[in-house]
HTML snippet that shows the backbone in 3Dmol.js (N, CA, C, O; Angstrom):
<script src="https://3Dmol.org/build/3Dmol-min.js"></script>
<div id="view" style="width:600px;height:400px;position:relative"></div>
<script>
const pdb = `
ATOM      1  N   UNK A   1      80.203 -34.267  59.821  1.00  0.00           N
ATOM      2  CA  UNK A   1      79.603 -35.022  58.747  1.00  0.00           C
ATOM      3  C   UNK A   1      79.761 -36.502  59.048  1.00  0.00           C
ATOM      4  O   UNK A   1      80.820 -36.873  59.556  1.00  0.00           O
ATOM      5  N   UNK A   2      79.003 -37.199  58.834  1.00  0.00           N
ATOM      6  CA  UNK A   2      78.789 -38.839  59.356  1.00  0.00           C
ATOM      7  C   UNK A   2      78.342 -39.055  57.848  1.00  0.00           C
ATOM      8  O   UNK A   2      77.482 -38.404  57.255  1.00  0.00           O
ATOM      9  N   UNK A   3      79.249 -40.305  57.256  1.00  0.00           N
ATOM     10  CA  UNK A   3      78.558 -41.207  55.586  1.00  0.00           C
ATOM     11  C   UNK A   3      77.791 -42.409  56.494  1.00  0.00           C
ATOM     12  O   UNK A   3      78.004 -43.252  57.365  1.00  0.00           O
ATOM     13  N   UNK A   4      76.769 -41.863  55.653  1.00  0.00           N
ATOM     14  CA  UNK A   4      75.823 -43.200  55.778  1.00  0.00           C
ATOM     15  C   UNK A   4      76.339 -44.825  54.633  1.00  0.00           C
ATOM     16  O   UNK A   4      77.309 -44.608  53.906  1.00  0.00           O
ATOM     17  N   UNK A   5      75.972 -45.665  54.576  1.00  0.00           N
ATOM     18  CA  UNK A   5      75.326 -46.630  53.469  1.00  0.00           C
ATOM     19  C   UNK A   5      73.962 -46.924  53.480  1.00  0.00           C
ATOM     20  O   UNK A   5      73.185 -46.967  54.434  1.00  0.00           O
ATOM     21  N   UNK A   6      73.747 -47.153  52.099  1.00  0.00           N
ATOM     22  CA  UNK A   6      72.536 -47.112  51.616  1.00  0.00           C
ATOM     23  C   UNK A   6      72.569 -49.275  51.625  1.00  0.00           C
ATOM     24  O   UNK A   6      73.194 -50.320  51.445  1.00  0.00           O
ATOM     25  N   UNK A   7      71.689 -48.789  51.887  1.00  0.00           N
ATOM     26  CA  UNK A   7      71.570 -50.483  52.693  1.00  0.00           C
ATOM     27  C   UNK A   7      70.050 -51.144  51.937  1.00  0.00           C
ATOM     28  O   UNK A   7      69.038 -50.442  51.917  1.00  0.00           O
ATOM     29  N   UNK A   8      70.059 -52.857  51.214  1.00  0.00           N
ATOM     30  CA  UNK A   8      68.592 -53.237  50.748  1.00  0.00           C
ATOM     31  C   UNK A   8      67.712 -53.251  52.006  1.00  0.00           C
ATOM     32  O   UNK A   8      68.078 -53.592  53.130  1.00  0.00           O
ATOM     33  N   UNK A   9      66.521 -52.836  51.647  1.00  0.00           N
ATOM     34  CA  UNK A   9      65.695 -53.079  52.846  1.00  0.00           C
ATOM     35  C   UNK A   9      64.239 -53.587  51.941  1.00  0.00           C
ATOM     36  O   UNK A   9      63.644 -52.719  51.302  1.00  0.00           O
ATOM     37  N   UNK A  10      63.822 -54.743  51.934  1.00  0.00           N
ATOM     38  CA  UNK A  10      63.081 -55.537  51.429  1.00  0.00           C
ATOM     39  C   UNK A  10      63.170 -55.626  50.159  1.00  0.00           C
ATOM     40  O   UNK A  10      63.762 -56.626  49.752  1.00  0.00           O
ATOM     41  N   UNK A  11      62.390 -54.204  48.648  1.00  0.00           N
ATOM     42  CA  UNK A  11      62.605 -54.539  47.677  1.00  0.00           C
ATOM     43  C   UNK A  11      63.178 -53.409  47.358  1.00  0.00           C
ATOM     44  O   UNK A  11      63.457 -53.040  46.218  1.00  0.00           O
ATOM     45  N   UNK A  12      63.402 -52.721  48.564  1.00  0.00           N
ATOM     46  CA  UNK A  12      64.030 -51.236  48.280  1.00  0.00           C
ATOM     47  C   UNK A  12      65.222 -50.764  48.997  1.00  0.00           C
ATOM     48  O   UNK A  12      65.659 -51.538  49.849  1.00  0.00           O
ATOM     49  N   UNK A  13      65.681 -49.934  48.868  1.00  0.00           N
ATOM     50  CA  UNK A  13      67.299 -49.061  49.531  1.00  0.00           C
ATOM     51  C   UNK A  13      66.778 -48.477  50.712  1.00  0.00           C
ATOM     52  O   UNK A  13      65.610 -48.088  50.744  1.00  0.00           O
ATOM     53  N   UNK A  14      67.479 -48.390  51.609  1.00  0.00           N
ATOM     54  CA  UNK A  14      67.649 -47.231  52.616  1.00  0.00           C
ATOM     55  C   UNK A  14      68.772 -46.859  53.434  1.00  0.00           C
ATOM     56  O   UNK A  14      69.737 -47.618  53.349  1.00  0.00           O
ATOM     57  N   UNK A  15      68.869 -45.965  54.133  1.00  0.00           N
ATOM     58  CA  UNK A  15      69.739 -45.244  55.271  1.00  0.00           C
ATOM     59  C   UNK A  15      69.297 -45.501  56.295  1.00  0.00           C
ATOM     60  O   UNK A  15      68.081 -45.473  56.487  1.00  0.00           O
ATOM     61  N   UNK A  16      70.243 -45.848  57.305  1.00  0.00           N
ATOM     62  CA  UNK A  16      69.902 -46.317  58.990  1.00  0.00           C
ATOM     63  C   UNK A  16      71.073 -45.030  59.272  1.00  0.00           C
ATOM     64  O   UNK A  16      72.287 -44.885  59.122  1.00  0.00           O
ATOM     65  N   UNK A  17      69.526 -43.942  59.938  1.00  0.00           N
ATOM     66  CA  UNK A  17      69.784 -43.142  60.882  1.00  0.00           C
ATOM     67  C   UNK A  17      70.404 -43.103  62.234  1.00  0.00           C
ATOM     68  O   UNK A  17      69.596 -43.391  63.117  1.00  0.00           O
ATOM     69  N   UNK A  18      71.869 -42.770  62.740  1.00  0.00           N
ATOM     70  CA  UNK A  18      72.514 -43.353  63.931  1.00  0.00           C
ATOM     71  C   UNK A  18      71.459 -42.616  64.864  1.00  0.00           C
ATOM     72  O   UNK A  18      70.621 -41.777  64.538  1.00  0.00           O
ATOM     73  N   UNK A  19      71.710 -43.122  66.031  1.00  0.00           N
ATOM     74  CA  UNK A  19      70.832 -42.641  67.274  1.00  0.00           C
ATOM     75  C   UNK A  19      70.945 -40.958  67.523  1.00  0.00           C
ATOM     76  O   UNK A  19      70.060 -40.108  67.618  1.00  0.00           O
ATOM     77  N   UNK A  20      72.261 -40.869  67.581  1.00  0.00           N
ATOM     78  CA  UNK A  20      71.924 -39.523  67.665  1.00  0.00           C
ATOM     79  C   UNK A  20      72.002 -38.529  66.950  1.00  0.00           C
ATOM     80  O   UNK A  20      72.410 -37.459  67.402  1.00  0.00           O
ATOM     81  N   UNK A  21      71.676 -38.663  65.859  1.00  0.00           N
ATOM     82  CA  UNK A  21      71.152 -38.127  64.674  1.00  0.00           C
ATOM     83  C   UNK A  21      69.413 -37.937  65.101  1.00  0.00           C
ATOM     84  O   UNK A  21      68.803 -36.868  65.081  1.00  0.00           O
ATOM     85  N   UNK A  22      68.848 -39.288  65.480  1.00  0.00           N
ATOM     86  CA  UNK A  22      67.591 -39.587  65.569  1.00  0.00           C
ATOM     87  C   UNK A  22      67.187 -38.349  66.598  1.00  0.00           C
ATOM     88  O   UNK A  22      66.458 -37.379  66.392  1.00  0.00           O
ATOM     89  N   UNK A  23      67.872 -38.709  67.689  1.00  0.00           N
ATOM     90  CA  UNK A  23      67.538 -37.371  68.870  1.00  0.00           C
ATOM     91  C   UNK A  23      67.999 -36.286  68.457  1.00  0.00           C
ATOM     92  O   UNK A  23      67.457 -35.406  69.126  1.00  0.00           O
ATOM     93  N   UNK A  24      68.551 -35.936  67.882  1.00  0.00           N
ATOM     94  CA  UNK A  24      68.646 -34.606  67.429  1.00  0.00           C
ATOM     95  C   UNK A  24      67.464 -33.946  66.805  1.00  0.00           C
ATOM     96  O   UNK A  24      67.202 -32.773  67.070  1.00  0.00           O
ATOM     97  N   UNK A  25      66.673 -34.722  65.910  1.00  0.00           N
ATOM     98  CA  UNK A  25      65.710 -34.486  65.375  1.00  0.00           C
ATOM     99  C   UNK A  25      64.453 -34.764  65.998  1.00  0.00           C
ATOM    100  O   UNK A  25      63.350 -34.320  65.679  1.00  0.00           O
ATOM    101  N   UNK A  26      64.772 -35.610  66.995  1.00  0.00           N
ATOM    102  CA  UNK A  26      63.432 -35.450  67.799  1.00  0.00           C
ATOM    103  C   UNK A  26      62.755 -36.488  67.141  1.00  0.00           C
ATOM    104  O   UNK A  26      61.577 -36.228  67.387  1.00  0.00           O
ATOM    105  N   UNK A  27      62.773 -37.377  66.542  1.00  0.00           N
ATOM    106  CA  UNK A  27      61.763 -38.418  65.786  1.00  0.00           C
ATOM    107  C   UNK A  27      62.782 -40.186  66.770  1.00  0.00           C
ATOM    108  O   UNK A  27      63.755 -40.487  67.461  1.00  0.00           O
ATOM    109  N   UNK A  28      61.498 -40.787  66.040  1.00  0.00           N
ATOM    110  CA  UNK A  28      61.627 -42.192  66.235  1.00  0.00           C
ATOM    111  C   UNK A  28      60.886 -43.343  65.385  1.00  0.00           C
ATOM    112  O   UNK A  28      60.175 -42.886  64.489  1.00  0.00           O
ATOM    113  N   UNK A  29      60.907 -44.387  65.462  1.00  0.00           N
ATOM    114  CA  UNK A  29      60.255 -44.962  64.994  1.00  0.00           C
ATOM    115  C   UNK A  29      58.669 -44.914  64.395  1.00  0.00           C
ATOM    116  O   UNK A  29      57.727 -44.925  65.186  1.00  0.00           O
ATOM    117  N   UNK A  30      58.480 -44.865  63.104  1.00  0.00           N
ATOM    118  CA  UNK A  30      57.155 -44.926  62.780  1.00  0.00           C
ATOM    119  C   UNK A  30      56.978 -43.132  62.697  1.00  0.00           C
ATOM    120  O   UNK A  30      55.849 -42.787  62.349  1.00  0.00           O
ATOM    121  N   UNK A  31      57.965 -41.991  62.978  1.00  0.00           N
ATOM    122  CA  UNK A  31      57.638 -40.581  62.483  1.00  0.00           C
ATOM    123  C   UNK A  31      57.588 -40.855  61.132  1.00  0.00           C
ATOM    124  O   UNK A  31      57.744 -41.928  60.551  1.00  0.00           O
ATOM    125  N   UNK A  32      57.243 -39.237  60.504  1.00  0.00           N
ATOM    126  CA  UNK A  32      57.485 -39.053  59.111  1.00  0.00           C
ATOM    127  C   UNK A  32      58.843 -37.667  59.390  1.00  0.00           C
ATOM    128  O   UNK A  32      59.038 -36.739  60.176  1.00  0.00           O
ATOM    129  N   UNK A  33      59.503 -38.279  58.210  1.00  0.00           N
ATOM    130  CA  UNK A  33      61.138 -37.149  58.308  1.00  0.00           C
ATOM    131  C   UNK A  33      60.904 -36.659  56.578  1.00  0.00           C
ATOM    132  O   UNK A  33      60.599 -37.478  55.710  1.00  0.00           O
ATOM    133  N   UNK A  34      61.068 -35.509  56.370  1.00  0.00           N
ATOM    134  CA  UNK A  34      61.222 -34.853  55.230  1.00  0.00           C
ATOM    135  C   UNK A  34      62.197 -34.478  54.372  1.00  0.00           C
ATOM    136  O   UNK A  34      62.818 -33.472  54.717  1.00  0.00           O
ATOM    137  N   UNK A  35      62.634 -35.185  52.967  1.00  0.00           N
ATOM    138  CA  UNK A  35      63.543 -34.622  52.596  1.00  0.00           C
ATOM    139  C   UNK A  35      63.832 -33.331  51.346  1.00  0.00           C
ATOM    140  O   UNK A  35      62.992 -33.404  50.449  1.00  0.00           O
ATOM    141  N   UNK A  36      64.481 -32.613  51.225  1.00  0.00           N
ATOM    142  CA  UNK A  36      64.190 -31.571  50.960  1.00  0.00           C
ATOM    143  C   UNK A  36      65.720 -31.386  50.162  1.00  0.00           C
ATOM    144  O   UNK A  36      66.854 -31.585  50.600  1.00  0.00           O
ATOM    145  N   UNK A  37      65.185 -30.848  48.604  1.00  0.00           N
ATOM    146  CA  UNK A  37      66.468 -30.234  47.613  1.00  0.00           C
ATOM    147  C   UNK A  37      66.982 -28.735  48.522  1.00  0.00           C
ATOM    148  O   UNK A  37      65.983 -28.095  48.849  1.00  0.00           O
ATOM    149  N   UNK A  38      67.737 -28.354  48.785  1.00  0.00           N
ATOM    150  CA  UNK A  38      68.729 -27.433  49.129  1.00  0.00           C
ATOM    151  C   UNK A  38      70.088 -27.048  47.872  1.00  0.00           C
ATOM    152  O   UNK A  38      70.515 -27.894  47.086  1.00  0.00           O
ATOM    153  N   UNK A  39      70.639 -25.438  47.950  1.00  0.00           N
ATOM    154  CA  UNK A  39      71.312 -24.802  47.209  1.00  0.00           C
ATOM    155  C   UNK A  39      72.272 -26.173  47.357  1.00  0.00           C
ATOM    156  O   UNK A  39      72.388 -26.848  46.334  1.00  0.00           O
ATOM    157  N   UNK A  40      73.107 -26.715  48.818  1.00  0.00           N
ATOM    158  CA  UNK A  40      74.076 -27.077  48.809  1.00  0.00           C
ATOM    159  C   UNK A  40      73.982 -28.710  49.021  1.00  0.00           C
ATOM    160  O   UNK A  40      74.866 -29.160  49.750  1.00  0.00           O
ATOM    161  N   UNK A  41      73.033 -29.666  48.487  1.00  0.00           N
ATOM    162  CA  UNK A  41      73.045 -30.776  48.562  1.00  0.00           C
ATOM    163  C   UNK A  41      71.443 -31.339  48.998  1.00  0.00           C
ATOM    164  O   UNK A  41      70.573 -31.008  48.192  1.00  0.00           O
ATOM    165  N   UNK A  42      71.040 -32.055  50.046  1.00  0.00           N
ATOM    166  CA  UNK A  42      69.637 -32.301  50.422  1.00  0.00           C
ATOM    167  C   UNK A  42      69.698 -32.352  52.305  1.00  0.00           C
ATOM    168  O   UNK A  42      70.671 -32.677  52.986  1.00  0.00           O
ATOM    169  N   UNK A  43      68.248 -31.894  52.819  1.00  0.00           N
ATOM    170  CA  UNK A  43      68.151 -31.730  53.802  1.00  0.00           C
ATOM    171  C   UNK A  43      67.322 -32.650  54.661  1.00  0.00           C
ATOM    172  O   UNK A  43      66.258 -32.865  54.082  1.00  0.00           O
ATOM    173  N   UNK A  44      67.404 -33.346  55.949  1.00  0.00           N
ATOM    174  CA  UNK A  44      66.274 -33.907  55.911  1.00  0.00           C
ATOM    175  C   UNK A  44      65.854 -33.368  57.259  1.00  0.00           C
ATOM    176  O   UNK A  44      66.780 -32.851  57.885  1.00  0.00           O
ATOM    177  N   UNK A  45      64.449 -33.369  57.964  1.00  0.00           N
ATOM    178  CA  UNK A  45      64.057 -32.299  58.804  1.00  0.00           C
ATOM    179  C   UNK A  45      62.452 -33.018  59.345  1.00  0.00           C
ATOM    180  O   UNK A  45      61.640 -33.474  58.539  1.00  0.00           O
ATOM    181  N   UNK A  46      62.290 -32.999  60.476  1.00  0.00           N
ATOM    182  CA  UNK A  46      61.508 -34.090  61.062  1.00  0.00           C
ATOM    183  C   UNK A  46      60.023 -32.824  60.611  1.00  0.00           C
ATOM    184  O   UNK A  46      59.027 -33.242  61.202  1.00  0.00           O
ATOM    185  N   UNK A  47      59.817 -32.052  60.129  1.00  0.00           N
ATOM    186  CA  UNK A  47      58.925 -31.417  59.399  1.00  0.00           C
ATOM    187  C   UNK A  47      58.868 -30.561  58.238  1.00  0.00           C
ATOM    188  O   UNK A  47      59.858 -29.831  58.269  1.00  0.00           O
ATOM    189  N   UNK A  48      58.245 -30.357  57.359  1.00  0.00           N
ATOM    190  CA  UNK A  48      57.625 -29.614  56.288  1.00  0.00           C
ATOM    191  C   UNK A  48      57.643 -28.068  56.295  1.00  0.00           C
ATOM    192  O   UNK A  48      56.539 -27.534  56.190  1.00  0.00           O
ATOM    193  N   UNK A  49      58.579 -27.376  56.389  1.00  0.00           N
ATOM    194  CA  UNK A  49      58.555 -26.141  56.472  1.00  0.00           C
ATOM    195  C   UNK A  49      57.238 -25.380  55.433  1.00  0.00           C
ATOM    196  O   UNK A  49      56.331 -24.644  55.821  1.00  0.00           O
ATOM    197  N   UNK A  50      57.480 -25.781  54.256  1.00  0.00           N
ATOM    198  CA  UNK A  50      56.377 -25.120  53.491  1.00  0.00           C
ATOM    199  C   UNK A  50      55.034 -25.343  54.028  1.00  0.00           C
ATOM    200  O   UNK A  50      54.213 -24.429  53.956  1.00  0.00           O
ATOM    201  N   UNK A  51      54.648 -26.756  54.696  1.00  0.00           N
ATOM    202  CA  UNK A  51      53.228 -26.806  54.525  1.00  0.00           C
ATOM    203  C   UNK A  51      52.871 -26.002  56.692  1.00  0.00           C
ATOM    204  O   UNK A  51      51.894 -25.468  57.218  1.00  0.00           O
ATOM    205  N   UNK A  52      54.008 -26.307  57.109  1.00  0.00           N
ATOM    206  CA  UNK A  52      53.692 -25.570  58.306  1.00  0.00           C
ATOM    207  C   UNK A  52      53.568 -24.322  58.061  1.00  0.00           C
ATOM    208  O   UNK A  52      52.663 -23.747  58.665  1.00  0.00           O
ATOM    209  N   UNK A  53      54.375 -23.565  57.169  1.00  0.00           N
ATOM    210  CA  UNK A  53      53.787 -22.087  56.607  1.00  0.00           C
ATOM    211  C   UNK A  53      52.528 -21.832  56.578  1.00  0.00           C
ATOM    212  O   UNK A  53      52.052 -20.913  57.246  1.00  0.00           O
ATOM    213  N   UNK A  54      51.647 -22.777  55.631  1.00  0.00           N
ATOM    214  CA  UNK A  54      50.519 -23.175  55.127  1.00  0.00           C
ATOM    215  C   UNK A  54      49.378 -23.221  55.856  1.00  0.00           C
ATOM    216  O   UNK A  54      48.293 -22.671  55.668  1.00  0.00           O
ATOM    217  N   UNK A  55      49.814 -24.047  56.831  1.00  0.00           N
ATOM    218  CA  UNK A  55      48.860 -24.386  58.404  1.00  0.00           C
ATOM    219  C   UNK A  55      48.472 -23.235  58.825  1.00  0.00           C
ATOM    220  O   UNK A  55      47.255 -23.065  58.888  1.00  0.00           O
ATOM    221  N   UNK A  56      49.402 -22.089  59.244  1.00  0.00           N
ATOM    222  CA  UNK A  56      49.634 -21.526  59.611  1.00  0.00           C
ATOM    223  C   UNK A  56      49.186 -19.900  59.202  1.00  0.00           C
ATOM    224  O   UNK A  56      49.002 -18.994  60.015  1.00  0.00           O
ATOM    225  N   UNK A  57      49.115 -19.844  58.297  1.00  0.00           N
ATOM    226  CA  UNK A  57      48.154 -19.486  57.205  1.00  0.00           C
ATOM    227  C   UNK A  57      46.645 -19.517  57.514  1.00  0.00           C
ATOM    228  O   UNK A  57      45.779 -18.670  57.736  1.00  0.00           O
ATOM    229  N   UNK A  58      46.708 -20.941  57.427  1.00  0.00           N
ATOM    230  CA  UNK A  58      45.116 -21.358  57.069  1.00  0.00           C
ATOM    231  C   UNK A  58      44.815 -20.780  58.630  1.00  0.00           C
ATOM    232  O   UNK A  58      44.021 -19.853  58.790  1.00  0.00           O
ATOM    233  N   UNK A  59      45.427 -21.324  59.616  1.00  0.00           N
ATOM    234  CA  UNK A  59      44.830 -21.347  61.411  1.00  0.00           C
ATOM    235  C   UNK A  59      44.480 -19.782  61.426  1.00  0.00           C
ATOM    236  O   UNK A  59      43.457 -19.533  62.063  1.00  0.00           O
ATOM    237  N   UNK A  60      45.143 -18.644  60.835  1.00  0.00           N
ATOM    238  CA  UNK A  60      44.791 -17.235  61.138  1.00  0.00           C
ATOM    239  C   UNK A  60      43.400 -16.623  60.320  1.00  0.00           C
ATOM    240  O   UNK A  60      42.560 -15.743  60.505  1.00  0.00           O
ATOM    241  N   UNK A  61      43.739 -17.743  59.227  1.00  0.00           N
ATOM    242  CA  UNK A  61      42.243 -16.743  58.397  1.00  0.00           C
ATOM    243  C   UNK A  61      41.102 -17.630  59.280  1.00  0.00           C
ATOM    244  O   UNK A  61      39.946 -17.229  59.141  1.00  0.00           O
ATOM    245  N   UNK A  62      41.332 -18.965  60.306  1.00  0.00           N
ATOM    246  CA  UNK A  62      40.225 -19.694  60.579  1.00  0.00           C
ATOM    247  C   UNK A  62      39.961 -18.662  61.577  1.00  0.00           C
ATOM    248  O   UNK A  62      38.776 -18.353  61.708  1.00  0.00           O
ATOM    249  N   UNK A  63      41.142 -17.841  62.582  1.00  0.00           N
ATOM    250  CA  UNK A  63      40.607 -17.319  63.475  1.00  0.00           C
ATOM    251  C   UNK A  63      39.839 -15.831  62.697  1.00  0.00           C
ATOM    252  O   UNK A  63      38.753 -15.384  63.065  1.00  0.00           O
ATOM    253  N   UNK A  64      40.460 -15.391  61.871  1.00  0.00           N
ATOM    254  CA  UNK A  64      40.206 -14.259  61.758  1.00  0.00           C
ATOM    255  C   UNK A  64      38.903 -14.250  61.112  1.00  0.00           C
ATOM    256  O   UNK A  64      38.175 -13.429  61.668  1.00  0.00           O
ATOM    257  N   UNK A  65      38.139 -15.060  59.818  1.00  0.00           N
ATOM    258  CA  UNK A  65      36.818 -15.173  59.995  1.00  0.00           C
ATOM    259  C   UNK A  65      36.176 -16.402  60.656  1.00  0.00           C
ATOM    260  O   UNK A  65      35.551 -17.203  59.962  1.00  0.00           O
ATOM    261  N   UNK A  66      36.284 -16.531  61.679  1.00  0.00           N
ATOM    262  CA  UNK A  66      35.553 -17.526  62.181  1.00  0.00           C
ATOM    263  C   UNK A  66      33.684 -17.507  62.325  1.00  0.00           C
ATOM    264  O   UNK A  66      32.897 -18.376  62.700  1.00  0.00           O
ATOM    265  N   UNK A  67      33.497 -16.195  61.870  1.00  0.00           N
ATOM    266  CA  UNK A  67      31.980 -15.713  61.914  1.00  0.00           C
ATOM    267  C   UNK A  67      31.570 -15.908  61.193  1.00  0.00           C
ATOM    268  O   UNK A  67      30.383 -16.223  61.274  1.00  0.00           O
ATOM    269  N   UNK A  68      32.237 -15.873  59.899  1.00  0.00           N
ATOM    270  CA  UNK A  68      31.675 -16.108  58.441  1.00  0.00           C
ATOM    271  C   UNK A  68      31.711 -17.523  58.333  1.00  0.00           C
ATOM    272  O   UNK A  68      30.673 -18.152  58.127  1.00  0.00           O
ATOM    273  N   UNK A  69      33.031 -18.186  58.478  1.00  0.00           N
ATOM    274  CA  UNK A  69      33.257 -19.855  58.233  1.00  0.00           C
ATOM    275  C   UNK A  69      31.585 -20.661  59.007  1.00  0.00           C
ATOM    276  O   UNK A  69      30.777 -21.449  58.514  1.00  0.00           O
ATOM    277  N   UNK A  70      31.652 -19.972  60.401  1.00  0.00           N
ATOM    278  CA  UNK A  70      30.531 -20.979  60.571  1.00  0.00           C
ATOM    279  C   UNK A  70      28.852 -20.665  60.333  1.00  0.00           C
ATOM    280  O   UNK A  70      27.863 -21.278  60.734  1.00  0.00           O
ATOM    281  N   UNK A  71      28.981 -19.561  59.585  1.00  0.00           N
ATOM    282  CA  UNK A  71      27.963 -19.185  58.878  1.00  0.00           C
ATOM    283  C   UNK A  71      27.514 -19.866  57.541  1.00  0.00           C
ATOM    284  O   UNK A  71      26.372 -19.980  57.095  1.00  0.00           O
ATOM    285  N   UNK A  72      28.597 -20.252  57.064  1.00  0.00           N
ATOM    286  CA  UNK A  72      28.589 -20.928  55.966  1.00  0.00           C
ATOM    287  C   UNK A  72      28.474 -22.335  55.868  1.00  0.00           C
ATOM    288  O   UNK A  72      27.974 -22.961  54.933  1.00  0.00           O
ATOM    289  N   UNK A  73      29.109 -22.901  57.180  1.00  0.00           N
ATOM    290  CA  UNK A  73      28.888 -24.376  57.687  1.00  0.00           C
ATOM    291  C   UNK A  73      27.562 -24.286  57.883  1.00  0.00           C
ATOM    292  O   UNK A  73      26.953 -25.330  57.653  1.00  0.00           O
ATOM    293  N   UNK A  74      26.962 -23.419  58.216  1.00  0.00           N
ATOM    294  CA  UNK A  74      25.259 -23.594  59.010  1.00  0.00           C
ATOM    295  C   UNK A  74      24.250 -24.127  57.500  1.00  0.00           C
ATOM    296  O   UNK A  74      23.333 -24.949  57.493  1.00  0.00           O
ATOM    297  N   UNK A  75      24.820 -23.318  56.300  1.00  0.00           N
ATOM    298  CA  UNK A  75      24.128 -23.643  55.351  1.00  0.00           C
ATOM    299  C   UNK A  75      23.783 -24.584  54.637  1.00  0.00           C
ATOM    300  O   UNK A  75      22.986 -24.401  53.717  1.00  0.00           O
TER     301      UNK A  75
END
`;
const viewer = $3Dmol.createViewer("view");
viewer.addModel(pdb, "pdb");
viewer.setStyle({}, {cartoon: {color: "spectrum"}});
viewer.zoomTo();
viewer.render();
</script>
């Protein structure tokens, strides 16, 4: 466990992520990092589990009717 401080950053608060925290997660400057309520406190996670579900989702019904989808684009 590493404590952060919450530090002003223009008109607002933030956390400065140590480096290797940063590589751990695989992000850098200018990513988007997600934070997320959890049973045991908050999580933060260089992606969106729910909406990659989602994607993921969507990418199978694109493959699975892809005959119909661009049948319907044609219209």
């Amino acid at each position: 466990m590493q404590a952060l401080k919450i530090r002003k950053v223009g008109n607002s608060l933030g956390l400065v992520l140590p480096k290797e925290v940063l590589a751990r997660l695989k992000v850098g400057e200018g990513d988007t990092v997600y934070l997320t309520e959890a049973p045991d406190g908050c999580r933060i996670t260089p992606m969106d589990a729910a909406f990659a579900a989602q994607m993921a989702a969507a990418e199978a019904i694109m493959r699975e009717d892809r005959d119909v989808l661009r049948e319907l684009a044609a219209r």
